[in-house]
CHARMM-style PDB file with segment names, atoms N, HN, CA, C and O in Angstrom:
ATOM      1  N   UNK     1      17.395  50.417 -53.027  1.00  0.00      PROA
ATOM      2  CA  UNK     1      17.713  49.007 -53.067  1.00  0.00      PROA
ATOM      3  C   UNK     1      18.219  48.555 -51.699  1.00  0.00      PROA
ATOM      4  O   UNK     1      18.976  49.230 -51.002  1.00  0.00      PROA
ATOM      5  N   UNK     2      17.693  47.254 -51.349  1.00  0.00      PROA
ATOM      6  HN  UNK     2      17.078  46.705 -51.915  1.00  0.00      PROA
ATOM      7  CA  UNK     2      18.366  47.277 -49.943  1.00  0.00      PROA
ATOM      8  C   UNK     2      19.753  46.066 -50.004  1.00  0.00      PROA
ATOM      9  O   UNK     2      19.933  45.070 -50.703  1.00  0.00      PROA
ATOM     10  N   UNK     3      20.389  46.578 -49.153  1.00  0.00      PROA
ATOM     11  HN  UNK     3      20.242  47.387 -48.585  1.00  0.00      PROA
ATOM     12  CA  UNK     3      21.497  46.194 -48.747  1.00  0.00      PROA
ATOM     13  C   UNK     3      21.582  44.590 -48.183  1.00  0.00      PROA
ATOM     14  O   UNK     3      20.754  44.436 -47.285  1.00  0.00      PROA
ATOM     15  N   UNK     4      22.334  43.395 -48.459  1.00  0.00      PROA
ATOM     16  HN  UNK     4      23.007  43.520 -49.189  1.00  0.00      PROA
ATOM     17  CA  UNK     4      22.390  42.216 -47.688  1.00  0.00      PROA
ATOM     18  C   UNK     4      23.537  41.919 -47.504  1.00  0.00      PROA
ATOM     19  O   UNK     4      24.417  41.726 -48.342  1.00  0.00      PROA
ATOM     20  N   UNK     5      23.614  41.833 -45.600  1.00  0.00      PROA
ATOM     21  HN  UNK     5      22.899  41.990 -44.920  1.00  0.00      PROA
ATOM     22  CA  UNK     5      24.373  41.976 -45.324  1.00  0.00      PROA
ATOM     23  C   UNK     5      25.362  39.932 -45.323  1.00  0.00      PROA
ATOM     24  O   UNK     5      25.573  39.160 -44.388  1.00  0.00      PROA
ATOM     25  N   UNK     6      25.525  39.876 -46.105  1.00  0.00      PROA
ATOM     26  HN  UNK     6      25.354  40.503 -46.865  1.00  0.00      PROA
ATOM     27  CA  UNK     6      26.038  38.288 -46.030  1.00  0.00      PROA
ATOM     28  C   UNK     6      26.520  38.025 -45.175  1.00  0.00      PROA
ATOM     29  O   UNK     6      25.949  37.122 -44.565  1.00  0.00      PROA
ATOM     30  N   UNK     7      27.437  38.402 -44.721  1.00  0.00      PROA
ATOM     31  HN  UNK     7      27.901  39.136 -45.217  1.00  0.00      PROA
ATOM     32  CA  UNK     7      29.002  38.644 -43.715  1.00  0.00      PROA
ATOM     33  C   UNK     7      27.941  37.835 -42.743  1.00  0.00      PROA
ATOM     34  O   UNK     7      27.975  36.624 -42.527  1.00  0.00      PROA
ATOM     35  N   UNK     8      27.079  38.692 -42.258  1.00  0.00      PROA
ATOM     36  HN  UNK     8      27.052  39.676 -42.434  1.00  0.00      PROA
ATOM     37  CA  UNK     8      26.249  38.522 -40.640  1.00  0.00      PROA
ATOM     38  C   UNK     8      25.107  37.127 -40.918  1.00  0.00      PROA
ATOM     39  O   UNK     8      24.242  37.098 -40.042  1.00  0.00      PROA
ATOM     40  N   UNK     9      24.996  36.170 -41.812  1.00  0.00      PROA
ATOM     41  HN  UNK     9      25.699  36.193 -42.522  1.00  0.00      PROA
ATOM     42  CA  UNK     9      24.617  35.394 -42.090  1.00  0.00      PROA
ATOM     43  C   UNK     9      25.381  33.788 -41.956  1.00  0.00      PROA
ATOM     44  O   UNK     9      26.528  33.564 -42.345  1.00  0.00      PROA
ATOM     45  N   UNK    10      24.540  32.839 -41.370  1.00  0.00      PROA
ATOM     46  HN  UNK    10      23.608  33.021 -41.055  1.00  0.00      PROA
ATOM     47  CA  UNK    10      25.260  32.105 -40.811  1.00  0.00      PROA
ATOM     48  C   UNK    10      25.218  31.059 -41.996  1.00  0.00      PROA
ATOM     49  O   UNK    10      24.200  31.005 -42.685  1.00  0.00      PROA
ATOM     50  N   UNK    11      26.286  30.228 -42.254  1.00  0.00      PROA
ATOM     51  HN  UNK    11      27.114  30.272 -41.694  1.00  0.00      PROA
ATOM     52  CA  UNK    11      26.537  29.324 -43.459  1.00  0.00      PROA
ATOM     53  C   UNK    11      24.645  28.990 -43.942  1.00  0.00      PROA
ATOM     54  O   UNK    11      24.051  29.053 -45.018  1.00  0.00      PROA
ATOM     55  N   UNK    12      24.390  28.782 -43.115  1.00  0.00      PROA
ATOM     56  HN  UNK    12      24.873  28.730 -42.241  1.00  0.00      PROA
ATOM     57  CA  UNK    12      22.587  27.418 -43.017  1.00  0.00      PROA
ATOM     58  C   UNK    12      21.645  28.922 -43.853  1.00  0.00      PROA
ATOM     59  O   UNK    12      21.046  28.876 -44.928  1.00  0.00      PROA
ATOM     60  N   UNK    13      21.765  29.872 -43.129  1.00  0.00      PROA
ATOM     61  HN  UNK    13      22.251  29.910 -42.256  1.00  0.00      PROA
ATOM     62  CA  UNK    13      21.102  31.351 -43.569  1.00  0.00      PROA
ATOM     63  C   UNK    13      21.516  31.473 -45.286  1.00  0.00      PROA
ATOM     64  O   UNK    13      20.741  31.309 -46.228  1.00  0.00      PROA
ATOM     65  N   UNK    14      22.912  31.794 -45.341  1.00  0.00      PROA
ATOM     66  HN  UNK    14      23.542  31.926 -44.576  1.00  0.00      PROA
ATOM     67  CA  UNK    14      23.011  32.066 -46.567  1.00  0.00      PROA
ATOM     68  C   UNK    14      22.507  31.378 -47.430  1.00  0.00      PROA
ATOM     69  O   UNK    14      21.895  31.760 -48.428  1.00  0.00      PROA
ATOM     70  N   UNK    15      22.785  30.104 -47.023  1.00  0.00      PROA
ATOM     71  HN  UNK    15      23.282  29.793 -46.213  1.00  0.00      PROA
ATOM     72  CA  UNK    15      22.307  28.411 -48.031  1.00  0.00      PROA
ATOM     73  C   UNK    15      21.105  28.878 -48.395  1.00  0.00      PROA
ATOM     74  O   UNK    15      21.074  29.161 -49.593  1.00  0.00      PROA
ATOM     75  N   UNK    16      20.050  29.078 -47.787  1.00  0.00      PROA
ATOM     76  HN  UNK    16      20.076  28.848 -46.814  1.00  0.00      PROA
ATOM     77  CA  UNK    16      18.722  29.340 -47.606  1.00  0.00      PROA
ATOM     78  C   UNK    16      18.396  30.370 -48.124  1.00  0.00      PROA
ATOM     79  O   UNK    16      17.326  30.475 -48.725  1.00  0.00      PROA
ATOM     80  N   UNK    17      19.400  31.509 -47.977  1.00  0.00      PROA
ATOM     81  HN  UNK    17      20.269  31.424 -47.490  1.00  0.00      PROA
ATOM     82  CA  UNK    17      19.115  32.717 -48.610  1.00  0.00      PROA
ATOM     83  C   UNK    17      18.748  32.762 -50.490  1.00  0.00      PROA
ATOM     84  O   UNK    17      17.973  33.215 -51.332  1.00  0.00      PROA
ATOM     85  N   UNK    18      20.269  31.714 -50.246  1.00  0.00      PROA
ATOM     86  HN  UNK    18      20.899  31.346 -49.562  1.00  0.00      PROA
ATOM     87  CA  UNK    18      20.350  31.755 -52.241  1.00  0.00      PROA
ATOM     88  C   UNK    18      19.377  30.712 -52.403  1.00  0.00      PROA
ATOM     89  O   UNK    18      18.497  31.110 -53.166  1.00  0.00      PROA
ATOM     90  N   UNK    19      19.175  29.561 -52.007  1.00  0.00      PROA
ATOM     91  HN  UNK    19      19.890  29.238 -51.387  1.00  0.00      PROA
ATOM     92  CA  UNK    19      18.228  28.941 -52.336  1.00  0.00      PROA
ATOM     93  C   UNK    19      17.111  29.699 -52.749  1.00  0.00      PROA
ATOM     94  O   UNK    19      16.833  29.249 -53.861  1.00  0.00      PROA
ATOM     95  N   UNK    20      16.250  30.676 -52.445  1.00  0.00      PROA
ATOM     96  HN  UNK    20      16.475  31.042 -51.542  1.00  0.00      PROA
ATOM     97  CA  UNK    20      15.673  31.375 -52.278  1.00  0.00      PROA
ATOM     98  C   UNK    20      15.459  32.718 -53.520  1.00  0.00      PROA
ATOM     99  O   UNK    20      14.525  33.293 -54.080  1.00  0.00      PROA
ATOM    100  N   UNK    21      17.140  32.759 -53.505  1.00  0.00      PROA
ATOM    101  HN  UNK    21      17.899  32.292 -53.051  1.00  0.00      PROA
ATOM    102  CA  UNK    21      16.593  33.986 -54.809  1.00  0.00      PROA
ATOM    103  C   UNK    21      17.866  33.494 -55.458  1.00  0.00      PROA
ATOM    104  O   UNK    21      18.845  34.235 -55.366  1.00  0.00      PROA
ATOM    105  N   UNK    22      17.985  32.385 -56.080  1.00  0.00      PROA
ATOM    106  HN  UNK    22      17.189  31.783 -56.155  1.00  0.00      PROA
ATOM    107  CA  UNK    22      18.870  31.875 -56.975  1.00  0.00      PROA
ATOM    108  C   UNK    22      19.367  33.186 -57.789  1.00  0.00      PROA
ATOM    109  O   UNK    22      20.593  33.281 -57.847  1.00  0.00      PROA
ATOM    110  N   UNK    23      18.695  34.122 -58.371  1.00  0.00      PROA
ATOM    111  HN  UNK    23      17.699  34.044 -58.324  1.00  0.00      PROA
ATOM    112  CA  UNK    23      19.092  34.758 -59.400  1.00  0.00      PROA
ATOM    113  C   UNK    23      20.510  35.800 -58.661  1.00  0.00      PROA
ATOM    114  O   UNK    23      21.145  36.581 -59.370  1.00  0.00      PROA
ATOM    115  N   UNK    24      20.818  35.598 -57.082  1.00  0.00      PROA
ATOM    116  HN  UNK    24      20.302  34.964 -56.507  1.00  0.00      PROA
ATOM    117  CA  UNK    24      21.360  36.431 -56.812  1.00  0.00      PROA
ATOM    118  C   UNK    24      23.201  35.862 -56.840  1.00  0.00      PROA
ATOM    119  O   UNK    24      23.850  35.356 -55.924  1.00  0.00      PROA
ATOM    120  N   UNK    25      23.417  36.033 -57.567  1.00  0.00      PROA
ATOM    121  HN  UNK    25      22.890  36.444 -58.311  1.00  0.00      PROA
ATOM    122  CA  UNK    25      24.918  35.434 -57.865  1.00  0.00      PROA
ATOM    123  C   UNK    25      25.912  36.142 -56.812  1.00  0.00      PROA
ATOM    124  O   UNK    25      26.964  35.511 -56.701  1.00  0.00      PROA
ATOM    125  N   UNK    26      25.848  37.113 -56.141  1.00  0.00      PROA
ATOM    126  HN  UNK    26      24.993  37.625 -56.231  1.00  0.00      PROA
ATOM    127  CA  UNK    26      26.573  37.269 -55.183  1.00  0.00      PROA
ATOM    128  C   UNK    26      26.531  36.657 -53.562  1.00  0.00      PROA
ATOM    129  O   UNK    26      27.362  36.686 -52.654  1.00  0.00      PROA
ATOM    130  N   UNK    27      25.150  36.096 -53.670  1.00  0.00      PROA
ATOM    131  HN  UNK    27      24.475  36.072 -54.407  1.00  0.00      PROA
ATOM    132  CA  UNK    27      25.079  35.603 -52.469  1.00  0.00      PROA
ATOM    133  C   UNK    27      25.763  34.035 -52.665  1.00  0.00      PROA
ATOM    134  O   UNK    27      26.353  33.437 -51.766  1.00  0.00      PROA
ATOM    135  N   UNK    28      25.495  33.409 -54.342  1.00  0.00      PROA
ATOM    136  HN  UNK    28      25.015  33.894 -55.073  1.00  0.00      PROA
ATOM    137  CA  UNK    28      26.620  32.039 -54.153  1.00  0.00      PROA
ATOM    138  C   UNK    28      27.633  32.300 -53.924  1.00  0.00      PROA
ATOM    139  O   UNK    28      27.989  31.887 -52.820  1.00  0.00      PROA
ATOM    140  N   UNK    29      28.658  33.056 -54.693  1.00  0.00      PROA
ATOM    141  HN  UNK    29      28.369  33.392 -55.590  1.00  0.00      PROA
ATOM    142  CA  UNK    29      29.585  33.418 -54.674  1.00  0.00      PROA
ATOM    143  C   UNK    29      29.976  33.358 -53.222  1.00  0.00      PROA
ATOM    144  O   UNK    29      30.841  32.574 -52.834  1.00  0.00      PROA
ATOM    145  N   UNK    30      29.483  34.000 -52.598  1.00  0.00      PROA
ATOM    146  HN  UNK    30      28.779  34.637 -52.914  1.00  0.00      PROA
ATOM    147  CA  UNK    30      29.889  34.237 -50.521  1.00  0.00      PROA
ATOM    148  C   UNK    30      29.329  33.060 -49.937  1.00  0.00      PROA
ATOM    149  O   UNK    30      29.423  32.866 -48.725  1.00  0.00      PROA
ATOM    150  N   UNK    31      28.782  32.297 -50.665  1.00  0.00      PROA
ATOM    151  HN  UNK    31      28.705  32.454 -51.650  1.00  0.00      PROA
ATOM    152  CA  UNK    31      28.571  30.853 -49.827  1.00  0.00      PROA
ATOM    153  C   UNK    31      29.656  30.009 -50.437  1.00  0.00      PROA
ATOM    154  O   UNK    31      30.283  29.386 -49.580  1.00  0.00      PROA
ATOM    155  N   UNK    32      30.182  29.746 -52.065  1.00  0.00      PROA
ATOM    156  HN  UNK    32      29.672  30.252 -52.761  1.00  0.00      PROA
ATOM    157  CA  UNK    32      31.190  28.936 -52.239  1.00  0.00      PROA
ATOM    158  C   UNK    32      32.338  29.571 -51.787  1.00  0.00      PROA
ATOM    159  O   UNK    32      33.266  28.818 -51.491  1.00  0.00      PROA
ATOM    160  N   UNK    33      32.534  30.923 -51.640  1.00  0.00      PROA
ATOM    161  HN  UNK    33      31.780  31.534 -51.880  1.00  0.00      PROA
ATOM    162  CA  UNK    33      34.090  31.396 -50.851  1.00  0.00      PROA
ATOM    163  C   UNK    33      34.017  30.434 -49.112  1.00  0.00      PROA
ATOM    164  O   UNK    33      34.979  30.048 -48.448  1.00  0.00      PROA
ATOM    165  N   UNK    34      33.115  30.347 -48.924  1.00  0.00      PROA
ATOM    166  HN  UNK    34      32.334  30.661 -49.464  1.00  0.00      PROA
ATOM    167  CA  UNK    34      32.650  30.208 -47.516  1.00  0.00      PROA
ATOM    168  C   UNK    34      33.409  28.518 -47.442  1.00  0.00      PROA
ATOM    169  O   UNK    34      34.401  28.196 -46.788  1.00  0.00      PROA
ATOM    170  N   UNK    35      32.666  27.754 -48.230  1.00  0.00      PROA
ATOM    171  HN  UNK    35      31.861  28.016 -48.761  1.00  0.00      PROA
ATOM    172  CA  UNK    35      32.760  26.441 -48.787  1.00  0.00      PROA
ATOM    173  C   UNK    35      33.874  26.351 -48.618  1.00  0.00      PROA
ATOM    174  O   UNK    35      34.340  25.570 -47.788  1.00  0.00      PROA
ATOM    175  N   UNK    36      35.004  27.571 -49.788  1.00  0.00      PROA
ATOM    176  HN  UNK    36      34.626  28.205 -50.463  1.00  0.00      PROA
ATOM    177  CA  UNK    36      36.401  26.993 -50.400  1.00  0.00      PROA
ATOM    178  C   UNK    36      37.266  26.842 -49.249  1.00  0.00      PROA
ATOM    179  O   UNK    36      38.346  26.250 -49.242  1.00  0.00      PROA
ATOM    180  N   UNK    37      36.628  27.507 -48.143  1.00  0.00      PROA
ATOM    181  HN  UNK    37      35.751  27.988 -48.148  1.00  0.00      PROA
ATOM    182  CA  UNK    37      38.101  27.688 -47.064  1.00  0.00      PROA
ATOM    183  C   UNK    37      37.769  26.526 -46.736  1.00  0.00      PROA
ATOM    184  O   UNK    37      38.915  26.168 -46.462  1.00  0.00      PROA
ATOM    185  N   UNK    38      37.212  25.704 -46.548  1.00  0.00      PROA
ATOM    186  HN  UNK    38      36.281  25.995 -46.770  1.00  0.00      PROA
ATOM    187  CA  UNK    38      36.612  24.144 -45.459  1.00  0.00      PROA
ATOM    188  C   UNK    38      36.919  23.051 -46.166  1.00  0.00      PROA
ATOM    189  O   UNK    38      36.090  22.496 -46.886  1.00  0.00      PROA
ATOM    190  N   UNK    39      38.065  22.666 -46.032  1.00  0.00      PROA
ATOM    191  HN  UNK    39      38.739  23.117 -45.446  1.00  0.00      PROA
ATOM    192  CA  UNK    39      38.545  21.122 -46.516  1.00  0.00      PROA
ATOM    193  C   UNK    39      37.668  20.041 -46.622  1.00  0.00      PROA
ATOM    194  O   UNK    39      37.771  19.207 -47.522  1.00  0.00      PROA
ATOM    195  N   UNK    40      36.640  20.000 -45.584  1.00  0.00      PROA
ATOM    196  HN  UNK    40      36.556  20.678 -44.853  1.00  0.00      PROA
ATOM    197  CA  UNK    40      35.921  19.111 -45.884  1.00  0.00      PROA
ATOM    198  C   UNK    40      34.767  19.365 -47.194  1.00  0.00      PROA
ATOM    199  O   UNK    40      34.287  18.380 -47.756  1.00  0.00      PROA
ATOM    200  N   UNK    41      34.443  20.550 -47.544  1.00  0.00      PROA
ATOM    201  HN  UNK    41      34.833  21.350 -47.087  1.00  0.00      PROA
ATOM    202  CA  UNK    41      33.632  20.714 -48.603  1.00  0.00      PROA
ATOM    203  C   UNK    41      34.435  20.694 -49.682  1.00  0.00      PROA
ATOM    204  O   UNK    41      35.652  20.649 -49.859  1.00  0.00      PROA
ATOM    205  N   UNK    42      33.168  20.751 -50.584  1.00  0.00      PROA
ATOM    206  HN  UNK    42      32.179  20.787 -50.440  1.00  0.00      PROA
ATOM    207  CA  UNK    42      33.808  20.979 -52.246  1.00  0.00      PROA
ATOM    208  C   UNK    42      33.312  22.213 -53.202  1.00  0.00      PROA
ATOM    209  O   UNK    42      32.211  22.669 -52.893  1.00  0.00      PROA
ATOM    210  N   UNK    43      33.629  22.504 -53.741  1.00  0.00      PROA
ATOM    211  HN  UNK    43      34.524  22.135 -53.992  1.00  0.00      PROA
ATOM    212  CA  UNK    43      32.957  23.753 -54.738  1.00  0.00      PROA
ATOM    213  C   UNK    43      32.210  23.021 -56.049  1.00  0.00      PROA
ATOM    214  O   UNK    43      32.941  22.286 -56.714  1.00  0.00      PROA
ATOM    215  N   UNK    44      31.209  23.120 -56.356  1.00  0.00      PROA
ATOM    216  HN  UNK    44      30.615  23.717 -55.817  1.00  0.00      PROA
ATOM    217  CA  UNK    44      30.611  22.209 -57.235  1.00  0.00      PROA
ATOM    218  C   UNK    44      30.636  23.310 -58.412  1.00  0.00      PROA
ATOM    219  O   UNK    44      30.965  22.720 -59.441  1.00  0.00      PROA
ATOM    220  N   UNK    45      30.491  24.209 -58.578  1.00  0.00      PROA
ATOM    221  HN  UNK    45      30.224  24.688 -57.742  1.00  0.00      PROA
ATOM    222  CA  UNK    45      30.614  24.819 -59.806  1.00  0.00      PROA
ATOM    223  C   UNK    45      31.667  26.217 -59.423  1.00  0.00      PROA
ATOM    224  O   UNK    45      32.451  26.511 -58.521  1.00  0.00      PROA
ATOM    225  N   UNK    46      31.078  26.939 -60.879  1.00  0.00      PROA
ATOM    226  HN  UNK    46      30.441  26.699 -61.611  1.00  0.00      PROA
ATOM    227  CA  UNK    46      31.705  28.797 -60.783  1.00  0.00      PROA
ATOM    228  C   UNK    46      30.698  29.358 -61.717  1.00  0.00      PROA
ATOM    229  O   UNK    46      30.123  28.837 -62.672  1.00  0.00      PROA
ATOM    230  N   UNK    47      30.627  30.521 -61.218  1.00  0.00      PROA
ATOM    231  HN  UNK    47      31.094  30.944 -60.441  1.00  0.00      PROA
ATOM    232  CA  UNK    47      29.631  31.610 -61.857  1.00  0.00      PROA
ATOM    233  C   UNK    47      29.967  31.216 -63.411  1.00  0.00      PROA
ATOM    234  O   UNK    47      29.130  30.314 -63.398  1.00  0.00      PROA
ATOM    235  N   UNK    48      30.325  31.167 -64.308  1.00  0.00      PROA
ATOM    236  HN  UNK    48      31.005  31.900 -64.319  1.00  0.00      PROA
ATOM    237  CA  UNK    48      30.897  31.005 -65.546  1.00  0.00      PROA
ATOM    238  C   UNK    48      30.655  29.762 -66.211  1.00  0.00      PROA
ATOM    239  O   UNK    48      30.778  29.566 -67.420  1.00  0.00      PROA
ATOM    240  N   UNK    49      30.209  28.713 -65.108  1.00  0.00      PROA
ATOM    241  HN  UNK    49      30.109  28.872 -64.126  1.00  0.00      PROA
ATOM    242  CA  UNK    49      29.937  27.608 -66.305  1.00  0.00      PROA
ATOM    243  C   UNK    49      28.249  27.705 -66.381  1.00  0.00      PROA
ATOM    244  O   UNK    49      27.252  28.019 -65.729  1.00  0.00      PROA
ATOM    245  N   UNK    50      28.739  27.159 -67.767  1.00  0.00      PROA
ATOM    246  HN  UNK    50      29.548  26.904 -68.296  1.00  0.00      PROA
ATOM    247  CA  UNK    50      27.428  26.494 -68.403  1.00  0.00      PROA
ATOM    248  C   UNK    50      26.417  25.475 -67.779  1.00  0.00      PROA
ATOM    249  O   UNK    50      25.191  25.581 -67.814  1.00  0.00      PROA
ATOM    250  N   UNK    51      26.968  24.710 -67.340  1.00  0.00      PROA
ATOM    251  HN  UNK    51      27.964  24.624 -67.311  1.00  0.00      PROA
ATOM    252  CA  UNK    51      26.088  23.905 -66.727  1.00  0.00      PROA
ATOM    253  C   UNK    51      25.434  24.335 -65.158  1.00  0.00      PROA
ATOM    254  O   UNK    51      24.839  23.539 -64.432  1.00  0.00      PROA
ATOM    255  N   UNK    52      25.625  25.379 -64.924  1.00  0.00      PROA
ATOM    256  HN  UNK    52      26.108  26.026 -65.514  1.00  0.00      PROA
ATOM    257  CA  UNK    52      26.077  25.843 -63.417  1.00  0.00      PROA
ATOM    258  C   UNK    52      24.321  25.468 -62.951  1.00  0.00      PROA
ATOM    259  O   UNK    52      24.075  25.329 -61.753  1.00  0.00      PROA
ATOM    260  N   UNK    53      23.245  25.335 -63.936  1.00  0.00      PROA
ATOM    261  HN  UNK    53      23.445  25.447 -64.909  1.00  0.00      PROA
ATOM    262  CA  UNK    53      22.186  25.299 -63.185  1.00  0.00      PROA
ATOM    263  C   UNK    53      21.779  23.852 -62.896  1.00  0.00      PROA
ATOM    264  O   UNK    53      21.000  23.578 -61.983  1.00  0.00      PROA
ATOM    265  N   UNK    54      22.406  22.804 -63.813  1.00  0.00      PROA
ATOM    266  HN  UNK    54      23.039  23.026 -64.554  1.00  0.00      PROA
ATOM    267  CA  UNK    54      22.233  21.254 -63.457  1.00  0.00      PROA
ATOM    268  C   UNK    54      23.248  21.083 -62.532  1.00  0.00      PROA
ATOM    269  O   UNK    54      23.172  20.095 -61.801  1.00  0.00      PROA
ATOM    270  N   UNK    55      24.234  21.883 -62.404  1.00  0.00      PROA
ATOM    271  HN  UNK    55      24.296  22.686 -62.997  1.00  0.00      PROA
ATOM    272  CA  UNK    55      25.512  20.994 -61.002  1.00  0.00      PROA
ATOM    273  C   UNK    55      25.064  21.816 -60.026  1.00  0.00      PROA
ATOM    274  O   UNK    55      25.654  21.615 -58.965  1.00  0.00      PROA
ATOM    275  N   UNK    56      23.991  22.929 -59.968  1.00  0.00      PROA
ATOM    276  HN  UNK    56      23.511  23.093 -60.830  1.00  0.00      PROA
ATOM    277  CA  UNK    56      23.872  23.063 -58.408  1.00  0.00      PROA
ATOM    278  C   UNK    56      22.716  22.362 -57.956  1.00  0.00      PROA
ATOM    279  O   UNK    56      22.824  21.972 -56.794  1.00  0.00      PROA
ATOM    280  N   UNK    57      21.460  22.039 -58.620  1.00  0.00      PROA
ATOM    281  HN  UNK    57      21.372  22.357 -59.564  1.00  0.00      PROA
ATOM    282  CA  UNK    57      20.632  21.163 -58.528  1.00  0.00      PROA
ATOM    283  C   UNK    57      20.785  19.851 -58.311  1.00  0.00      PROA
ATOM    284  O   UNK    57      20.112  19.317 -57.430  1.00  0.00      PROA
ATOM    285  N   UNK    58      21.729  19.083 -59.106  1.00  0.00      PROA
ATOM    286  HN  UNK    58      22.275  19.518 -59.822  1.00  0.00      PROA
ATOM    287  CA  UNK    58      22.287  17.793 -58.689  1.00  0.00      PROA
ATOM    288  C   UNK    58      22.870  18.057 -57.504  1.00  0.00      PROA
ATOM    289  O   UNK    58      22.679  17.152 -56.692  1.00  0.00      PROA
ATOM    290  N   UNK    59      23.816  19.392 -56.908  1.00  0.00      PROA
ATOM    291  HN  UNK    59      23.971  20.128 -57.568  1.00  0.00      PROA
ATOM    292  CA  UNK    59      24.274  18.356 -55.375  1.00  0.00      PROA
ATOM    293  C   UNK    59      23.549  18.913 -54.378  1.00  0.00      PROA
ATOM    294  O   UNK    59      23.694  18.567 -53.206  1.00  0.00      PROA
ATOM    295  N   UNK    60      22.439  20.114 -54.888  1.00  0.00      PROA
ATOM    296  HN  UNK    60      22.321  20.395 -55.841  1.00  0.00      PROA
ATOM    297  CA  UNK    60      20.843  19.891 -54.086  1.00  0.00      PROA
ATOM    298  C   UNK    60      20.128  18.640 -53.418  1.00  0.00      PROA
ATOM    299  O   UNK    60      19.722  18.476 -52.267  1.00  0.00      PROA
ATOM    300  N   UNK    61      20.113  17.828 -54.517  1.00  0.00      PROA
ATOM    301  HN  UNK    61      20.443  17.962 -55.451  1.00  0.00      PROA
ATOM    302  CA  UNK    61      19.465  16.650 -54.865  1.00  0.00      PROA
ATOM    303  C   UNK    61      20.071  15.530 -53.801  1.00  0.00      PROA
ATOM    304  O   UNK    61      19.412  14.733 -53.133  1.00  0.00      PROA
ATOM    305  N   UNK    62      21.297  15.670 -53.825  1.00  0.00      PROA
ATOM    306  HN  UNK    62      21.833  16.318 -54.367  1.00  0.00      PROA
ATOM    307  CA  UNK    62      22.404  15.168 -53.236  1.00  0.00      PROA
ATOM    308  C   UNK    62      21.976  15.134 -51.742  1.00  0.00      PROA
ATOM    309  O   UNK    62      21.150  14.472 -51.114  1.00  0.00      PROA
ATOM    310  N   UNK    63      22.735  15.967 -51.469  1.00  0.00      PROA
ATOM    311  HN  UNK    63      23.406  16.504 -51.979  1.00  0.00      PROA
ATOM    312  CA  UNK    63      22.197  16.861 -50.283  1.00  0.00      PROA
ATOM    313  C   UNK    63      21.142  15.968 -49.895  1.00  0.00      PROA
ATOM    314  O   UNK    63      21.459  14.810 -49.623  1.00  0.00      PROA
ATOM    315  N   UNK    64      20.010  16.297 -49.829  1.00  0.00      PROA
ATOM    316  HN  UNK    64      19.753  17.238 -50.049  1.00  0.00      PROA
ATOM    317  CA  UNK    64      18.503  16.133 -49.613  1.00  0.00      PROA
ATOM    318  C   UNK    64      18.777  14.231 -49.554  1.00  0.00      PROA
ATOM    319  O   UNK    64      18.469  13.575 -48.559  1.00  0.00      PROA
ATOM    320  N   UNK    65      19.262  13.746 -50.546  1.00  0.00      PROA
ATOM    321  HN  UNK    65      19.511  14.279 -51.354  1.00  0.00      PROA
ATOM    322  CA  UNK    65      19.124  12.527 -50.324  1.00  0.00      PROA
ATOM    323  C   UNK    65      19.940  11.867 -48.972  1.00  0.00      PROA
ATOM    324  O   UNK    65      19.466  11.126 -48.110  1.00  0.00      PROA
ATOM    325  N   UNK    66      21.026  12.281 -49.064  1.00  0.00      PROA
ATOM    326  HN  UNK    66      21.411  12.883 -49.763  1.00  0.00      PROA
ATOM    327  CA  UNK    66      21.479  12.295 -47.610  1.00  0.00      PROA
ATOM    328  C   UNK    66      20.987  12.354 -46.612  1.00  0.00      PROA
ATOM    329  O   UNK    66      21.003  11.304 -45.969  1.00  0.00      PROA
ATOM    330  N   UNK    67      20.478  13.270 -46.126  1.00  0.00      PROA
ATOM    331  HN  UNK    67      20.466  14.123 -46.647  1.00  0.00      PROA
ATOM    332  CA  UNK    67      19.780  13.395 -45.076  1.00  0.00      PROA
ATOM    333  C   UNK    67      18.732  12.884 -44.851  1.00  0.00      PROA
ATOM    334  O   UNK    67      18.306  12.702 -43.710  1.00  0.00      PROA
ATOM    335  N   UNK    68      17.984  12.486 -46.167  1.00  0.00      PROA
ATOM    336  HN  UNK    68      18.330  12.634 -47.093  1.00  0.00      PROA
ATOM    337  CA  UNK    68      17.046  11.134 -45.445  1.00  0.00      PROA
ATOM    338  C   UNK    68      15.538  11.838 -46.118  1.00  0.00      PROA
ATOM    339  OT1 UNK    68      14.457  11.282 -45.925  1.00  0.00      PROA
TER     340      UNK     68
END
């Protein structure tokens, strides 16, 4: 199995990473720890909720609309 190294991944990388293989719950996890330290962000969900696949899609959605 190979190894990913998160740590060495830059916020935009990881984003991209999980985007990518959603099913990998440790790579959100190290992007919302990432998130929690930065006052200006927010944590939109936790591994544990229920809804966790419509609130990360909505501030996907979000996201994307922003930027144009």
């Amino acid at each position: 199995m190979i190894q990913i190294n998160y740590s060495a991944m830059t916020d935009k990388d990881l984003r991209q990473y999980f985007l990518k293989h959603r099913e990998d719950k440790i790579a959100l996890q190290m992007y919302l720890d990432r998130l929690s330290k930065r006052s200006n962000k927010k944590v939109i969900t936790t591994l544990d909720d229920p809804d966790f696949d419509e609130k990360i899609q909505a501030a996907i959605r979000e996201q994307m609309e922003k930027k144009g």
